[in-house]
N, C-alpha and C positions, 0 to 999 in steps of 0.2 A: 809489848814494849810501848810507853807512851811516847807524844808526839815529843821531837825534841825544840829545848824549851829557847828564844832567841833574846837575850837580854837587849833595848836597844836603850842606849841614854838620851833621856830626855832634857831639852830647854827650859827657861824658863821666860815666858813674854808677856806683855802687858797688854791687854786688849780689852775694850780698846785703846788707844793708846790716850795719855795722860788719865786713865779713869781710876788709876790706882790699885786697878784689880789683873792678879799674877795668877797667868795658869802653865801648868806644864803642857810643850807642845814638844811635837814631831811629825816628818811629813806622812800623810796617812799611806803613801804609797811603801814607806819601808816597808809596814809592816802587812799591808796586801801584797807584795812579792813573797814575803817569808811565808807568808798562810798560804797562798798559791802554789808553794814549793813543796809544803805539808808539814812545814813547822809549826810552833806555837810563837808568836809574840810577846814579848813583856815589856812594858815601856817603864823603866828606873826613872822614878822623879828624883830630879837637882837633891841631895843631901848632903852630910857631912861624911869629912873624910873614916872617919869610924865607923860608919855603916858599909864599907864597900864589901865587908867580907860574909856579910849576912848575904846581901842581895848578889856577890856570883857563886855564891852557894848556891843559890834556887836555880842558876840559870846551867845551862849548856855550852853555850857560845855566847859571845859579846860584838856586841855593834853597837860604836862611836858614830852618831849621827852627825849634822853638818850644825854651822850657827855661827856664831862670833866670831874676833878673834884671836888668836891664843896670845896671854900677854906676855908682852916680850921679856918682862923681867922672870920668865921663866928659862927663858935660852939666852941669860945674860945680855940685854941688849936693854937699852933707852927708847922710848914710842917715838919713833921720827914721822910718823903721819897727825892730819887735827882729824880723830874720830873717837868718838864715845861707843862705838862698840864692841865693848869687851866683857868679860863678866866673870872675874877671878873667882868667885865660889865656885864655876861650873867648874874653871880647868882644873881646882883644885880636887875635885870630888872626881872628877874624869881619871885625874891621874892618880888617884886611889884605886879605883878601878884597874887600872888597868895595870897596875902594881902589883892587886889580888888574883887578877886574873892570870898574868904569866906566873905568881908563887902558886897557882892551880893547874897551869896547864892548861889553859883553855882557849881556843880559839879564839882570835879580836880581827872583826874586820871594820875599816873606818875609811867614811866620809868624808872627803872637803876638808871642813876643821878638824873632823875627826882624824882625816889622817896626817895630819900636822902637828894635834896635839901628839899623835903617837910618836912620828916624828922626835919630835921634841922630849917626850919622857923618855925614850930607846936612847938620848945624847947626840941629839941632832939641832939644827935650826934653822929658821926661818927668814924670809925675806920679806917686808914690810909693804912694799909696794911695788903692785905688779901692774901694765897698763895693756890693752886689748886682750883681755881676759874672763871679761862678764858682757854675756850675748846679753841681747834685747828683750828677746821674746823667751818665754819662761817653758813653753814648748818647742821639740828640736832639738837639733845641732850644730855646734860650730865649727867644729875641726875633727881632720883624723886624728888615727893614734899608729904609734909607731911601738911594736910590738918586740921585745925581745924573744928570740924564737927557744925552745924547749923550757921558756917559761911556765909556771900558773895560765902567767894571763895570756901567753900564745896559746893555750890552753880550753879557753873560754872566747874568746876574739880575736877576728882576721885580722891581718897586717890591713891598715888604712879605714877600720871602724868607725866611724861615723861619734862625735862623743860629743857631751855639753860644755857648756864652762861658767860658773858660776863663782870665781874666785878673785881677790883683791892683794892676795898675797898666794905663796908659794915656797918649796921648801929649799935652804940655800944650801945649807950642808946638810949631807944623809947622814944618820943617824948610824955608828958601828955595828955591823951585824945583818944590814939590810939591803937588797939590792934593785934598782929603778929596773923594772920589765914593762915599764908604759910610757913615752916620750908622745909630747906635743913635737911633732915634726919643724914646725915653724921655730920654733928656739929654745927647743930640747927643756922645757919645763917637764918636772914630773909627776906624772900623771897615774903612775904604777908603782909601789913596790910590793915586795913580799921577803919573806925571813929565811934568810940564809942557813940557820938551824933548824931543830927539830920544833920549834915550836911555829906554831900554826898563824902566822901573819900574813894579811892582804891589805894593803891602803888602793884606793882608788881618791882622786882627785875630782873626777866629776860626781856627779850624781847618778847613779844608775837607778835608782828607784821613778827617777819623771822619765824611763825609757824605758823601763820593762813592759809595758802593755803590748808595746807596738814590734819590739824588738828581738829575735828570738834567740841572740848571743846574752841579752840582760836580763832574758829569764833564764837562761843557762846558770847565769852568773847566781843566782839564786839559789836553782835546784842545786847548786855543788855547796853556797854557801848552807844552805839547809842538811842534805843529805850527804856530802862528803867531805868537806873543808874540817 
């Protein structure tokens, strides 16, 4: 049996910046946890929505990585913040994705945006602006986590785990179907969920990829996404 294969969706960024020149990025640490765990990596460059169903064929599993932010005129809403970063071709191809991948059956696990945008395609939405919720330092932690118990993620991490935060928004209504098993203690933001049916869903809100090296609940979270999720 080969290895099994980890699609993760990629960004697209300009670097350097105003030079005109766009490359697909993602952070390299996703895809050294998943090779560490003994999957394979794939990194899906930004395309259109007509491609989704080629590229989760090739794949296994699905990982929505982190970036923008998802635009609001997709969960009915007007942009009440001044920011230009948004980038409606990505959510649009995202949420192709991730459309092909539940009419397959296929595991999606998502990051930050990623699990927001999920969020948001499952008939969920968003909150615009969140404030003490992006640490300083780009290594570390800021806060516990408050674990729902006989969950996934009671599962994978202790009640009071140590997590990051890298977010400017956050999710206001959950999405039908899905149930919050990770709370920011401090004001019940959520930081976890997973899929109430038989299909295979996990959002995490922080980043676990800038904490797997160090942490041995975030390589956990890996080997299950790899080998058992």
């Amino acid at each position: 049996m080969g290895k099994i294969i980890i699609g993760i969706s990629g960004n697209e960024q300009e670097f350097p910046t105003k030079s005109g020149r766009t490359y697909v990025t993602v952070a390299r640490e996703l895809a050294d946890g998943i090779r560490q765990a003994g999957g394979l990596p794939l990194v899906i460059p930004m395309g259109t929505p007509d491609l989704a169903k080629e590229y989760v064929d090739m794949i296994d599993k699905l990982v929505l990585s982190g970036g923008q932010h998802v635009n609001p005129s997709l969960y009915g809403q007007e942009k009440e913040i001044e920011s230009d970063d948004y980038l409606l071709e990505r959510d649009e191809f995202e949420l192709a994705l991730i459309r092909e991948a539940l009419r397959q059956g296929k595991p999606i696990f998502a990051v930050c945006r990623g699990m927001q945008l999920l969020n948001v395609a499952l008939g969920g939405s968003l909150e615009q602006e969140v404030s003490d919720h992006w640490q300083e330092e780009l290594l570390g932690t800021s806060h516990g986590l408050k674990v729902r118990p006989q969950s996934q993620v009671s599962r994978l991490f202790a009640q009071g785990s140590q997590i990051n935060s890298f977010h400017r928004q956050r999710i206001k209504d959950l999405a039908p179907g899905l149930i919050a098993t990770g709370l920011d203690p401090r004001d019940n933001t959520i930081e976890a969920f997973e899929s109430q049916g038989n299909q295979a869903i996990l959002g995490l809100q922080w980043h676990p990829e800038f904490l797997f090296r160090e942490c041995k609940h975030h390589q956990g979270l890996f080997h299950y996404l790899v080998n058992q999720f």
